[in-house]
MIMARTOR-269452 format. One record per residue (C-alpha): x negated, y, z; residue number from 1. Coordinates in steps of 0.001 Angstrom, whole numbers, padded with zeros to 6 digits. Example, Ala and Ser with C-alpha at 12.3 -4.5 7.8 and 13.67 -1.06 7.14 Angstrom:
BEGIN
+---------+---------+---------+-----+
!      xx !      yy !      zz ! num !
+---------+---------+---------+-----+
! -012300 ! -004500 !  007800 !   1 !
! -013670 ! -001060 !  007140 !   2 !
+---------+---------+---------+-----+
This chain:
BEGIN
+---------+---------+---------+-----+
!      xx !      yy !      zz ! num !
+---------+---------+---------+-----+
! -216191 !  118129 !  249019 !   1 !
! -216736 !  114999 !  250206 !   2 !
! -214267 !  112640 !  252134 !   3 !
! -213796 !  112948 !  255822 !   4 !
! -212897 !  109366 !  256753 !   5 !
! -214751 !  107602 !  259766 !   6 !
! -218163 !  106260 !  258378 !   7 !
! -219597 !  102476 !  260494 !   8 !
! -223193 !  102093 !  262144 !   9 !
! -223851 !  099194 !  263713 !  10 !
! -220558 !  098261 !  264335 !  11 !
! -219328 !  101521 !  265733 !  12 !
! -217702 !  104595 !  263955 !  13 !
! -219360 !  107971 !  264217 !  14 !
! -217251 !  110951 !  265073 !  15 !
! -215916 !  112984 !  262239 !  16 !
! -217147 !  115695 !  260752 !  17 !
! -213983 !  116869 !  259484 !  18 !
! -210769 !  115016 !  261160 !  19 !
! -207262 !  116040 !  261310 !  20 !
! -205280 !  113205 !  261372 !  21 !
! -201755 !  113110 !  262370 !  22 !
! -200206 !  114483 !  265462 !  23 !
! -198335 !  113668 !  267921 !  24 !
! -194886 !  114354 !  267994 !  25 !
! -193514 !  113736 !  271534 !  26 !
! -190390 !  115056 !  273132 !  27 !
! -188741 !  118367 !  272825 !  28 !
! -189583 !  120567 !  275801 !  29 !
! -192904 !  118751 !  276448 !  30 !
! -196213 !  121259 !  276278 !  31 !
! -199564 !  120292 !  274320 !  32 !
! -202742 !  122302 !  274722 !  33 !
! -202195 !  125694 !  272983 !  34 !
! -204288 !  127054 !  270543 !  35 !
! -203612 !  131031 !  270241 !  36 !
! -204703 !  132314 !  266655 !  37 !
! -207024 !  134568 !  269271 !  38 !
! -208795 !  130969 !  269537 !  39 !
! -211213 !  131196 !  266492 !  40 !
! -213218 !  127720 !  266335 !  41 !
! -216171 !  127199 !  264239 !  42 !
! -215569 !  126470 !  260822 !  43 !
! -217737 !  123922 !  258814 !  44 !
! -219362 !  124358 !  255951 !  45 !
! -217067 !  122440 !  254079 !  46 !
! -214262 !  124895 !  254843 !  47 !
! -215903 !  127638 !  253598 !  48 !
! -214756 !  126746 !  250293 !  49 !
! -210986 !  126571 !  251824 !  50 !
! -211263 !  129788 !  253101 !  51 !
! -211953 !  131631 !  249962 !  52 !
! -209001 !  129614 !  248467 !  53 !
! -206756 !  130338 !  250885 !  54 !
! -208180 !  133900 !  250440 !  55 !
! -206891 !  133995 !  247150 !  56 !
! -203170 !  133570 !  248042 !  57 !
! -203753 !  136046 !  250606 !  58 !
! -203821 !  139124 !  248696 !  59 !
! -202998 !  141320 !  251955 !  60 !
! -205838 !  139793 !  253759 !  61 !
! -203471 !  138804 !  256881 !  62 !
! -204371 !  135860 !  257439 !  63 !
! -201017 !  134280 !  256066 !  64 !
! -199631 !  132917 !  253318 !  65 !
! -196036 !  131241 !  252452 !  66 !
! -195116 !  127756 !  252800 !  67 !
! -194704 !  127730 !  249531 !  68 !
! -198481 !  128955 !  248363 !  69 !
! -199674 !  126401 !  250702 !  70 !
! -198199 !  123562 !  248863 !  71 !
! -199456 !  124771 !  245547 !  72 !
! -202864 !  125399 !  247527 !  73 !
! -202661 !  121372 !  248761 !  74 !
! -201684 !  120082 !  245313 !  75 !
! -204125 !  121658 !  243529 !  76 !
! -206822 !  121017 !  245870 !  77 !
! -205173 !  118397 !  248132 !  78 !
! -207143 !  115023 !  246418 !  79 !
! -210444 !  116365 !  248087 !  80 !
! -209051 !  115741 !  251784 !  81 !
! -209084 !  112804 !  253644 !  82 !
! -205374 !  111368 !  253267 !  83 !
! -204156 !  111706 !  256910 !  84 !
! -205723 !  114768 !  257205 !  85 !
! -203525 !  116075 !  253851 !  86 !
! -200498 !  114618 !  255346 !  87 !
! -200703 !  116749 !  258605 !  88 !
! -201257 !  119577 !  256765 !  89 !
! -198113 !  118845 !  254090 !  90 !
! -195982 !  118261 !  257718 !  91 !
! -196701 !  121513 !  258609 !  92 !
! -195891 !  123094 !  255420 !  93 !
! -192620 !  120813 !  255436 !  94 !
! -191875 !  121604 !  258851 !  95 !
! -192526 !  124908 !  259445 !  96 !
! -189268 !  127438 !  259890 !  97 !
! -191140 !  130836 !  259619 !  98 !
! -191955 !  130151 !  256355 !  99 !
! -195847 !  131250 !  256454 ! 100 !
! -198666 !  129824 !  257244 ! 101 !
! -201484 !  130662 !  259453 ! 102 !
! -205136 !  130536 !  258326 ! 103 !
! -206356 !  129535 !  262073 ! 104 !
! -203692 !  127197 !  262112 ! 105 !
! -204863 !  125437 !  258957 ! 106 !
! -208985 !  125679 !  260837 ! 107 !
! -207566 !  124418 !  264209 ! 108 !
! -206221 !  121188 !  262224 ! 109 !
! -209158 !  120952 !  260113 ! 110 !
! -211529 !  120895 !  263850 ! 111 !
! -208859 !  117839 !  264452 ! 112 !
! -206766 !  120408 !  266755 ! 113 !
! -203311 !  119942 !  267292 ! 114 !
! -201651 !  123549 !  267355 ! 115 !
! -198644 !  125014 !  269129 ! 116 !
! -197239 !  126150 !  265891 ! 117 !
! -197996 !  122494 !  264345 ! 118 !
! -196108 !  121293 !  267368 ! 119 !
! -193150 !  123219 !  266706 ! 120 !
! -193167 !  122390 !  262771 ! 121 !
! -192940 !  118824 !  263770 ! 122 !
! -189848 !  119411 !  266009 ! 123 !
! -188074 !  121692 !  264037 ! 124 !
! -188666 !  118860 !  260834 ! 125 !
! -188110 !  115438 !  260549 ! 126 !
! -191246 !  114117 !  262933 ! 127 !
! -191965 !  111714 !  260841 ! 128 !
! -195035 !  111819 !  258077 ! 129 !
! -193981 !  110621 !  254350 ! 130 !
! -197215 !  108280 !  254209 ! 131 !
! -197454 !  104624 !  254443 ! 132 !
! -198222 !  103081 !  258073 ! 133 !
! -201341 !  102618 !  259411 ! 134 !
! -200686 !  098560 !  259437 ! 135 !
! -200651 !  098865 !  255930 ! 136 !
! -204530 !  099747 !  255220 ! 137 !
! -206979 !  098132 !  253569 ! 138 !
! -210523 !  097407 !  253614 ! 139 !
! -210813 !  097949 !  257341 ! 140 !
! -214003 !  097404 !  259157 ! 141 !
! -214097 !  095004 !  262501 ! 142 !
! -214172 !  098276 !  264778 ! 143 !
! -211838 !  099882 !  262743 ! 144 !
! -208844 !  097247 !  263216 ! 145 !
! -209623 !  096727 !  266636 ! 146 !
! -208699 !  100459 !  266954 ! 147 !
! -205440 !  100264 !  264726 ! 148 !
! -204897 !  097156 !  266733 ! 149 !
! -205218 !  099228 !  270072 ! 150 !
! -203005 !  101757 !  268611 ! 151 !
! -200621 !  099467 !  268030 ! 152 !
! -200768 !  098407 !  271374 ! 153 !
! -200277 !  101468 !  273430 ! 154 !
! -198936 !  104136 !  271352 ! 155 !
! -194716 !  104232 !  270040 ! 156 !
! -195076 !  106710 !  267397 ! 157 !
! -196773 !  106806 !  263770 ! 158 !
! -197911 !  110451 !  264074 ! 159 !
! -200106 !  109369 !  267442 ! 160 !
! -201732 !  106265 !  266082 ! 161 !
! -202825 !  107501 !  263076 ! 162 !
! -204065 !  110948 !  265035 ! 163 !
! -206215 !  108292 !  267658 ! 164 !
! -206991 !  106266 !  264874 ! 165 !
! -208958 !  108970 !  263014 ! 166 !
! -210220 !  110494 !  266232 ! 167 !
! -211487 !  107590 !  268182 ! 168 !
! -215367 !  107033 !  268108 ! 169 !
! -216329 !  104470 !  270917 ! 170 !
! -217894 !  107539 !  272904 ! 171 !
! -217439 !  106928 !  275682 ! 172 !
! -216513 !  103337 !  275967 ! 173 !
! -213767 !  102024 !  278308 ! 174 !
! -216669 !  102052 !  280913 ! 175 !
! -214228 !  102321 !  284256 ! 176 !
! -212076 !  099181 !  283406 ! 177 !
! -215356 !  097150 !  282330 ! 178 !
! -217087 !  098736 !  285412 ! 179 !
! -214846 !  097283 !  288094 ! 180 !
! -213984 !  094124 !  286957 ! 181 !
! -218171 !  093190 !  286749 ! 182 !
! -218023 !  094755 !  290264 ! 183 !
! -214926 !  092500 !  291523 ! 184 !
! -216681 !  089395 !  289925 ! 185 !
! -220278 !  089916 !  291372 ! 186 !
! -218961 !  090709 !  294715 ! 187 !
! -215980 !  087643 !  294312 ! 188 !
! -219411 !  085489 !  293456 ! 189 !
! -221657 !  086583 !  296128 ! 190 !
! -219358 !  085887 !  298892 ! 191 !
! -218789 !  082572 !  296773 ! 192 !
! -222360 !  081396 !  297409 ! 193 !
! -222851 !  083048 !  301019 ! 194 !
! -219365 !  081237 !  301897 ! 195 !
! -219810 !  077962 !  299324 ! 196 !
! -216370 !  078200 !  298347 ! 197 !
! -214628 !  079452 !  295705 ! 198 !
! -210802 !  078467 !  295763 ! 199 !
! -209206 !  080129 !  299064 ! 200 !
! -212015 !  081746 !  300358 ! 201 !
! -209800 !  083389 !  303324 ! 202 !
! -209611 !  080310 !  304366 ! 203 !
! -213239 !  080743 !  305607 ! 204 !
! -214321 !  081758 !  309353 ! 205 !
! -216449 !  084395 !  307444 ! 206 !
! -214366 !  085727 !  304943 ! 207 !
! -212915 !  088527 !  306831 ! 208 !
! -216552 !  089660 !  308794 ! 209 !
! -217229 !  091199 !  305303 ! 210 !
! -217210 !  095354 !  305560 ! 211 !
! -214729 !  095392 !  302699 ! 212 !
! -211780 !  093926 !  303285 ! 213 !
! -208901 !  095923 !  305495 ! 214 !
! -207746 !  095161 !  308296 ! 215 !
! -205718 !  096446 !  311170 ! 216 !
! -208204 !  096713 !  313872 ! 217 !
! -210656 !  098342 !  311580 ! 218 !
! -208086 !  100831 !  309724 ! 219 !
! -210417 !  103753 !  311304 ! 220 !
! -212528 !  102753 !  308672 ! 221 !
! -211387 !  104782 !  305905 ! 222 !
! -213292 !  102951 !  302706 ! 223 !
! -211663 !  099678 !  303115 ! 224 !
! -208596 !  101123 !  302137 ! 225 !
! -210525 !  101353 !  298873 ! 226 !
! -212908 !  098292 !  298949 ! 227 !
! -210595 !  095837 !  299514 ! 228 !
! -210202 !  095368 !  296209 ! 229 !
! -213368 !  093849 !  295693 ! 230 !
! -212211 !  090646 !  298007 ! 231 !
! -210257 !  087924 !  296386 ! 232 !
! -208881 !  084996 !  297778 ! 233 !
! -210156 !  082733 !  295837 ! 234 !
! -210696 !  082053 !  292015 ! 235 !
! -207346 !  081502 !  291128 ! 236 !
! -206478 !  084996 !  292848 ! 237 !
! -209058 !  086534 !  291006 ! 238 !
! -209231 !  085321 !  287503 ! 239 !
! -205045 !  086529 !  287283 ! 240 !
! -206175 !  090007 !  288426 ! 241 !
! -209176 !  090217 !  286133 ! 242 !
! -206945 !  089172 !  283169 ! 243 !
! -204307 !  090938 !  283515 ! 244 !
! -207202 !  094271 !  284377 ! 245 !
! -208863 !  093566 !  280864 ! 246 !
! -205952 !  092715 !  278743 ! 247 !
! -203912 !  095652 !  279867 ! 248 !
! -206634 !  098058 !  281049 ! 249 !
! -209200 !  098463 !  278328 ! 250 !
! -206599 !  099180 !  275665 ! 251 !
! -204925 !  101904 !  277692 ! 252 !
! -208713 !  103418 !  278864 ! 253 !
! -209426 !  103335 !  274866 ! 254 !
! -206201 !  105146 !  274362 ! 255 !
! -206019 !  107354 !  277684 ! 256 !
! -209457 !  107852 !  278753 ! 257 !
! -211160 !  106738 !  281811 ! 258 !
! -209813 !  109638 !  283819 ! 259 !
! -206119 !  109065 !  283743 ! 260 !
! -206613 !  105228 !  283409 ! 261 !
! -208943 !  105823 !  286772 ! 262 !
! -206270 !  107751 !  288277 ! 263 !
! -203331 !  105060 !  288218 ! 264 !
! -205924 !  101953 !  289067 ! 265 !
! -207158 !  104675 !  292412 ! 266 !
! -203702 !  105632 !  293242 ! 267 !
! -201985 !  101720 !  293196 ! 268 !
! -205396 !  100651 !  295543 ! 269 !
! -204475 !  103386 !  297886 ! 270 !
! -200831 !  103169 !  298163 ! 271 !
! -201073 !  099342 !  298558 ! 272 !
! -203472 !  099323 !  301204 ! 273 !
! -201266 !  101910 !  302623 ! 274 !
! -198232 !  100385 !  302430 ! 275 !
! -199366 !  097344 !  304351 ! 276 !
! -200613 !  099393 !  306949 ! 277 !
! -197072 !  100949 !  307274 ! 278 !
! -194336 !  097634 !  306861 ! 279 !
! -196422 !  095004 !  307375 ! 280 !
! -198962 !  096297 !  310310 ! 281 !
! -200920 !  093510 !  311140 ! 282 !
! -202176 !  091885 !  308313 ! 283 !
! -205165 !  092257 !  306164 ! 284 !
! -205633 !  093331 !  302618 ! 285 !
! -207794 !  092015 !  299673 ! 286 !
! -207546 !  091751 !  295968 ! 287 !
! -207241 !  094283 !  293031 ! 288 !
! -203111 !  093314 !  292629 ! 289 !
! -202959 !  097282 !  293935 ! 290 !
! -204316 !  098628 !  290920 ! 291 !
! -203806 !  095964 !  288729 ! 292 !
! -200172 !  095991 !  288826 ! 293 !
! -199599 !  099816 !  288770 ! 294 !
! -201785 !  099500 !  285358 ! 295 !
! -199238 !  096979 !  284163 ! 296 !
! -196078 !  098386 !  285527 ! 297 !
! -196987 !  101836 !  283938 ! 298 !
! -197328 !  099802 !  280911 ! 299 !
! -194140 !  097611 !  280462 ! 300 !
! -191938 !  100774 !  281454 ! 301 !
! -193682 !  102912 !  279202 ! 302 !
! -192897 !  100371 !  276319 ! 303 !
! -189546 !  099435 !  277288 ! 304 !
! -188909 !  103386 !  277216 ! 305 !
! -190394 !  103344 !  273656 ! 306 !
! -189154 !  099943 !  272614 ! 307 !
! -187747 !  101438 !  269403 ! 308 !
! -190901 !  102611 !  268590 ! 309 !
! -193380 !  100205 !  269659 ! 310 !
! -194875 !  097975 !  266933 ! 311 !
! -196856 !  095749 !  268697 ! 312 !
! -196572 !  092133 !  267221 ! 313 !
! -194084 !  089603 !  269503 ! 314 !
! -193923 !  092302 !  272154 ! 315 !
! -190659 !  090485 !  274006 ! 316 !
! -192724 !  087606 !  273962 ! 317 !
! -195913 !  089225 !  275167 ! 318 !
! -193768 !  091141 !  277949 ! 319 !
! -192288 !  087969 !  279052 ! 320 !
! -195292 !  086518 !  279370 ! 321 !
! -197186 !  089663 !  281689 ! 322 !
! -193911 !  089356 !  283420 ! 323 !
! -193886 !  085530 !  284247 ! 324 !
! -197816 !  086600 !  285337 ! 325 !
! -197485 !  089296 !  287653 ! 326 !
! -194483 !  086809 !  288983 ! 327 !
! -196725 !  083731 !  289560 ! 328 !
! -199348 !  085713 !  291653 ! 329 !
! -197256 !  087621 !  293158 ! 330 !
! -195220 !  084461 !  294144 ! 331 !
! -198529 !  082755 !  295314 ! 332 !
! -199031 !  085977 !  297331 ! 333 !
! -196089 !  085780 !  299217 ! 334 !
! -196534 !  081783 !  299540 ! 335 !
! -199878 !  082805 !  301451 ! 336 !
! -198787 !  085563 !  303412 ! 337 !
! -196372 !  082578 !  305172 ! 338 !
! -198795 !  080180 !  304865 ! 339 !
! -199777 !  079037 !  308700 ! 340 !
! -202991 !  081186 !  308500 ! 341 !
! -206208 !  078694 !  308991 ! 342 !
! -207828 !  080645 !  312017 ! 343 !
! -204678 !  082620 !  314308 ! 344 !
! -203499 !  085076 !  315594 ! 345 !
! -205010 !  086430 !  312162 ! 346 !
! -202272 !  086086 !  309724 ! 347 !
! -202977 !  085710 !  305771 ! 348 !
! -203474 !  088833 !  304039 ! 349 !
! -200108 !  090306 !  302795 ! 350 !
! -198577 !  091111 !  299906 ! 351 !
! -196941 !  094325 !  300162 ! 352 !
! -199552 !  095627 !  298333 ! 353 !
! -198577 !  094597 !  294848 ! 354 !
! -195311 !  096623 !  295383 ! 355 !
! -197505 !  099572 !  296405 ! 356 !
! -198769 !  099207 !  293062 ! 357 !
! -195715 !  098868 !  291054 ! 358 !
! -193665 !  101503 !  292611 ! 359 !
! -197433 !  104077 !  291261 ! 360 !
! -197123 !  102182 !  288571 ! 361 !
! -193315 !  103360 !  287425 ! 362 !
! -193683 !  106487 !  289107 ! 363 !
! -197050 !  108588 !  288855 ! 364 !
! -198336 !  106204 !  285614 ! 365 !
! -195325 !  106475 !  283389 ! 366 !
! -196096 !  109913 !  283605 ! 367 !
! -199941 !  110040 !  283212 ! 368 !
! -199036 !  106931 !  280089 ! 369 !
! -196083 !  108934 !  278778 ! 370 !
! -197343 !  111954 !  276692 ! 371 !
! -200362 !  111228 !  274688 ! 372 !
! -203069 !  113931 !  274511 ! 373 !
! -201547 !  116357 !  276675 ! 374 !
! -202980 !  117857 !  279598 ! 375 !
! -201894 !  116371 !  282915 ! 376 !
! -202101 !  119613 !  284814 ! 377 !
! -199308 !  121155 !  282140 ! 378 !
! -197023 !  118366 !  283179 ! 379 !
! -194154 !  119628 !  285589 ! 380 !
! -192915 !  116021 !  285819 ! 381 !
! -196606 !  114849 !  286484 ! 382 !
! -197144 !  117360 !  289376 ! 383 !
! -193525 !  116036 !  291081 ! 384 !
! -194578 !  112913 !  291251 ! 385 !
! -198473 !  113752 !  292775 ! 386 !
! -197112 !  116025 !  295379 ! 387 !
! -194532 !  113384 !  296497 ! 388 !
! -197299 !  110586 !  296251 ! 389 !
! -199276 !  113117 !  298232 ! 390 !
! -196511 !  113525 !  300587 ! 391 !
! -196707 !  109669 !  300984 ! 392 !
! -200672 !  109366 !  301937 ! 393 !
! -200196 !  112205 !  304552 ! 394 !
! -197455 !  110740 !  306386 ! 395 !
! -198639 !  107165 !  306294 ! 396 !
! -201868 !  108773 !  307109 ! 397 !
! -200394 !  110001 !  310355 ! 398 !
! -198268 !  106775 !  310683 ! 399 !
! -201806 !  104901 !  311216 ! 400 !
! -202885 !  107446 !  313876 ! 401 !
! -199836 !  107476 !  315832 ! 402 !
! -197726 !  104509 !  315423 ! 403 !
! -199183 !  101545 !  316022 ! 404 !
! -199819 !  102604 !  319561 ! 405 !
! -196417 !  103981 !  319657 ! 406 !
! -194822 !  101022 !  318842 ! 407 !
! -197109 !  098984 !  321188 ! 408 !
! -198252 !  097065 !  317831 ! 409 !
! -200006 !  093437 !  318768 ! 410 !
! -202732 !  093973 !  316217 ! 411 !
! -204618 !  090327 !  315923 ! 412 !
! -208440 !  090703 !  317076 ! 413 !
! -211400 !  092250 !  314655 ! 414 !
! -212799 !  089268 !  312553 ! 415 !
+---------+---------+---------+-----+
């Protein structure tokens, strides 16, 4: 049988064929996708020969066999798996309290499936696997250690980085991070050359006349609630965003996927442009801080919540420093929201929308960040927080169609 363990073209492991790393062991109470024994998945050639091996300790042909068979079954047999694929399967031997294994169990792990029944082995056990670390492998390809690296990075238990470890392919890339930060940068450069400046561009005549950024006048316009996030200030505004986007963002979209990682980014944008539009109703919005910091936020709680169990290299030091980051733009934010704006009554743009951002950030993406692999519509917690954010959009929704006339708001003229 030959080894499962990732194999390198050009740079860039191929799926598979036959992964089952380690899985995840996350809180008790919390609900992974569940894999019935009803749920028969194709089995690969390979496990043909495990099938008429387990057959053999299953005299009564019911598809189970003890705990105990199952060890002798892995250690006679057990040096032709991949090693993290031998060590899930010895965790669920060790771990399981009904004392019998499943044989679609043993083919769900083998298809790099994580179980219900695995799930519950882990929790009922010790949750942690007897092997060494990841961090302590050898003879790693480039590709290969950026992923350890990654997992490192974003994930606080052993189980999950060696399970995204073995699982992770390139396919797809982080495409949505990389996507809107050349977007931000060829728009940030445009206007650069149509304005001929690059440090405080909103300092030009002609910097608001541009059909993305918000403002108050124009709030009808739904998309620049969105598109304002492709307007920067000026370089210095833009190269802190687009750092603190890559650093942060990629990693998590490698680890998360571009859906959830597009979710938080979308949601911060949206609540910040909405939450200027409700405290601070006549100023403008630009800049990706919106996004960008609910990325971040989500990020720093979710490892202070796993600090025990994060083993990312000087991580106090590296939170300081995202800390003393988000600090100095935000600072220079709220130094140019006071700032006597260049061409009145137009004030600066504001900067309420970075705590838009962080308050997604804590809130809906610790959630989305928190529990690796499982599905976000099987999260109670995760549905809480999207109905209150909901809750939020509608009313500020209405507060834009009723208040500011209500209120007799002096809204400063359309650029």
């Amino acid at each position: 049988m030959e080894e499962s363990s990732p194999r390198m073209t050009g740079g860039t492991r191929e799926a598979p064929v036959n992964i089952s790393p380690a899985v995840a062991a996350h809180a008790e109470g919390e609900e992974i996708e569940v894999l019935e024994s009803t749920d028969v998945l194709p089995v690969a050639p390979e496990e043909v020969q495990w099938k008429s091996l387990f057959d053999k300790y299953d005299a009564e042909n019911s598809g189970f066999i003890s705990t105990e068979q199952f060890r002798d079954l892995l250690a006679t047999h057990g040096s032709e798996l991949d090693p993290h694929k031998l060590e899930v399967l010895l965790a669920l031997a060790d771990g399981n309290a009904d004392g019998k294994i499943c044989y679609q169990d043993f083919v769900n792990l083998m298809s790099n499936k994580r179980s219900n029944s695995f799930r519950r082995a882990i929790l009922q056990g010790s949750r942690q696997l007897k092997g060494c670390s990841l961090r302590d492998e050898v003879g790693l390809g480039l590709s290969q250690r950026l992923v350890r690296h990654v997992a490192y990075e974003t994930l606080p238990r052993e189980v999950d980085r060696k399970w995204y470890f073995d699982s992770y392919t390139y396919c797809p890339p982080p495409w949505f991070i990389l996507a809107i930060t050349i977007a931000e940068v060829a728009v940030f450069m445009y206007y650069g050359i149509q304005l001929d400046r690059l440090v405080l561009q909103v300092s030009s005549p002609s910097f608001l006349k541009s059909p993305l950024p918000y403002h108050p006048q124009l709030r009808s316009q739904a998309w620049r609630y969105f598109s304002y996030v492709f307007m920067h200030t000026g370089i210095e505004h833009l190269s802190l965003n687009m750092a603190m986007q890559l650093l942060v963002g990629v990693p998590l979209e490698m680890v998360h996927g571009a859906l959830r990682i597009g979710l938080i980014y979308v949601c911060g944008v949206l609540a910040g442009s909405l939450a200027v539009s409700v405290t601070d109703m006549t100023a403008p919005v630009v800049g990706s801080s919106g996004g960008v910091y609910a990325l971040v936020s989500a990020h720093l709680a979710n490892v202070v919540m796993n600090w025990s169990g994060m083993k990312c290299q000087f991580k106090l030091f590296r939170m300081a420093m995202a800390l003393v980051c988000m600090s100095v733009e935000f600072g220079r934010a709220v130094w140019l929201r006071f700032y006597p704006p260049a061409f009145p009554p137009c004030p600066n743009p504001s900067f309420v929308a970075h705590l838009g951002g962080v308050l997604v950030g804590l809130t809906l993406g610790v959630v989305v960040l928190q529990n690796y692999e499982q599905r976000l519509q099987e999260q109670s917690l995760f549905w809480i927080f999207f109905c209150v954010y909901t809750l939020f959009v509608l009313c500020a929704v209405f507060w834009n169609v009723f208040a500011y006339s209500l209120l007799d708001v002096r809204i400063p003229p359309a650029p």
